[in-house]
C-alpha positions in Angstrom: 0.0 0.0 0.0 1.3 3.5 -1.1 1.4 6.5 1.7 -1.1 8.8 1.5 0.7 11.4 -0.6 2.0 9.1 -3.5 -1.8 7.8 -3.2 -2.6 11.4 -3.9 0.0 11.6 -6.7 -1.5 9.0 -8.9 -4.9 11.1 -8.6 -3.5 13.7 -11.4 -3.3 10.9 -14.2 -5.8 11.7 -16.5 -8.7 9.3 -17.2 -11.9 8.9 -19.1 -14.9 6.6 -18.4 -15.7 4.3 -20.8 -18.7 1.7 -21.2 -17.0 -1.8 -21.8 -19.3 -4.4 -23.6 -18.8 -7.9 -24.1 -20.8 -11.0 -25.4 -20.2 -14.4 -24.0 -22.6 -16.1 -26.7 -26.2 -14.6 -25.8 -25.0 -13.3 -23.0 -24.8 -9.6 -22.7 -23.0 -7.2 -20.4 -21.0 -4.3 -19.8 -19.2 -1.7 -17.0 -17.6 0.7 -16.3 -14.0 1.8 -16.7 -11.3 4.6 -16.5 -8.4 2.6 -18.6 -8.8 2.6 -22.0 -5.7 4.0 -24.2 -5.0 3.6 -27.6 -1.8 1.7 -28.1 -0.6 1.7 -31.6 -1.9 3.9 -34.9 -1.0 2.0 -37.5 -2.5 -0.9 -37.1 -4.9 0.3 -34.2 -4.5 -1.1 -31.2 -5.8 -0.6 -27.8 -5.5 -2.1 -24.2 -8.1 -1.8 -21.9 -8.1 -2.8 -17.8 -10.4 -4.9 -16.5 -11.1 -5.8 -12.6 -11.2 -9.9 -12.9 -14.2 -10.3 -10.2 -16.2 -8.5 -13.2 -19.0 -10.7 -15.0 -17.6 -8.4 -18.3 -14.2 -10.1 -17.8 -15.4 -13.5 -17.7 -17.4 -12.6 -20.8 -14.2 -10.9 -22.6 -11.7 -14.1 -21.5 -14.1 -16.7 -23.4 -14.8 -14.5 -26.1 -11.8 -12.5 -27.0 -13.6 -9.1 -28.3 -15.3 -6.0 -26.6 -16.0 -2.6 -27.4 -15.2 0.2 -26.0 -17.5 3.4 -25.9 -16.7 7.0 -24.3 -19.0 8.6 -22.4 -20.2 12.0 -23.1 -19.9 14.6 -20.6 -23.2 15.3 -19.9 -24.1 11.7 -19.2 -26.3 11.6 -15.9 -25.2 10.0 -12.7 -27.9 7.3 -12.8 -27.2 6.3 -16.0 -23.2 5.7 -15.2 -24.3 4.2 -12.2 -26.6 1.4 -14.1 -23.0 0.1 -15.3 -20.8 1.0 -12.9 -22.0 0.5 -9.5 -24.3 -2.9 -10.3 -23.2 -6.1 -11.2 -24.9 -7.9 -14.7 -25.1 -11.3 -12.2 -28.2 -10.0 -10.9 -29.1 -7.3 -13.1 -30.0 -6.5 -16.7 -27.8 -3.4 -17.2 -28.8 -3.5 -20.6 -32.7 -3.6 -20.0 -34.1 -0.8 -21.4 -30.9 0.7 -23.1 -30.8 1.3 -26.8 -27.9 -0.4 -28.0 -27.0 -1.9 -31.6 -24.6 -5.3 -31.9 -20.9 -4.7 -33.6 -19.7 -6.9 -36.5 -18.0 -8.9 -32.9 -21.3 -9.0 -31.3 -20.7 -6.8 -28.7 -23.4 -4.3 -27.6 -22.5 -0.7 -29.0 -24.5 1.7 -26.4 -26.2 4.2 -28.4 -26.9 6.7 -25.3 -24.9 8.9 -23.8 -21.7 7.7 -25.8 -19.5 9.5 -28.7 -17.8 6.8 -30.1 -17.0 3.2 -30.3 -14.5 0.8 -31.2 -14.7 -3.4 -31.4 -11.7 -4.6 -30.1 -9.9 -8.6 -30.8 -7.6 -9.2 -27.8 -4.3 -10.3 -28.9 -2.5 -10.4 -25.2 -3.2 -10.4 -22.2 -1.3 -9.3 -18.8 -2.2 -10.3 -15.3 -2.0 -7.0 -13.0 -3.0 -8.8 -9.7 -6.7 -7.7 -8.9 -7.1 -6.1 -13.1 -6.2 -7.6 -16.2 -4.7 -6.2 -19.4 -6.8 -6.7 -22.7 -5.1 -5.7 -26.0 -5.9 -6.0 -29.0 -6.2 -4.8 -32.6 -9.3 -2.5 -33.6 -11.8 -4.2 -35.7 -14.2 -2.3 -36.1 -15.1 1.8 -34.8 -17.5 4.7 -35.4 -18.7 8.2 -34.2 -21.9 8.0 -32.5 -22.1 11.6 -31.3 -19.7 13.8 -33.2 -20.0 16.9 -31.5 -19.6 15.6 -27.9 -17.3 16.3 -25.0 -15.9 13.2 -23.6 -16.3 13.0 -19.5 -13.3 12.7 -17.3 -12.5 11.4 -14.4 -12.2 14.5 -12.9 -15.3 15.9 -14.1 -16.9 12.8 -12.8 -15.4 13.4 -9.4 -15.3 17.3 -8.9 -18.7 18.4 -11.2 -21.0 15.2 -11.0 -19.7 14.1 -7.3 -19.7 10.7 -8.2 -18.1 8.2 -6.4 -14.8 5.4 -6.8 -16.4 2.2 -6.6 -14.9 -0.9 -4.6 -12.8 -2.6 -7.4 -11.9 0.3 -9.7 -8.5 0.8 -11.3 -7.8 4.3 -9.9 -6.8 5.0 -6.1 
């Protein structure tokens, strides 16, 4: 465990939050997350960081693909709270949720999201409580053009949302 002040130090990396879908057959789900980065250009590649208790990384180890959507800015606090503070083992997170499947068969939110990309994983790397997905873009598209993406920090400071138990970020 880190002292309170390098704790504190890792709080000025910047983040986004992302909706992370994945389809394990007919099954459906998707969460919440704060690491997704674009690896490589040319070919795309991305890597995204997954907490391994999550039913979406169960669904993204036996299938190999998700997607990857930013959220916009002025996406409410119940609607990032559907995916990031409930769990798909006893909810429906996608009940009621307009949402188109990619060429992979993930689902591709349609609200409250700019973009998307459908990623293959390639590799994988253990980090203890997360795992590393990486992979090569297969598919992506603008949903919202004109959006602002939300941060981390405009989640926290602007929204007041909460960390939940389990997230990448200190």
């Amino acid at each position: 465990m880190l002292p309170k002040e390098e704790g504190q130090a890792l709080n000025y990396i910047t983040y986004g939050l992302y909706i992370v879908t994945a389809a394990d057959g007919e099954k459906k789900n998707g969460l919440i997350v704060n690491t997704v980065f674009q690896v490589t250009a040319e070919p795309p590649k991305m890597a995204i960081s997954v907490n391994k208790q999550s039913l979406t990384h169960a669904y993204i180890v036996n299938s190999g693909k998700f997607a990857a959507m930013p959220l916009a800015q002025n996406t409410n606090l119940a609607f990032i709270g559907r995916f990031g503070f409930r769990t798909g083992r006893t909810f429906d997170k996608l009940a009621g949720v307009p949402y188109q499947l990619g060429p992979s068969g993930c689902p591709i939110i349609q609200q409250d999201t700019l973009s998307y990309m459908e990623v293959k994983v390639s590799h994988t790397v253990d980090v203890g409580t997360h795992t590393l997905f990486i992979g090569d873009v297969t598919d992506a598209g603008l949903l919202q053009p004109q959006g602002i993406p939300l941060t981390y920090e405009y989640y926290h400071t602007v929204i007041k949302g909460k960390t939940p138990a389990g997230a990448t970020h200190l």
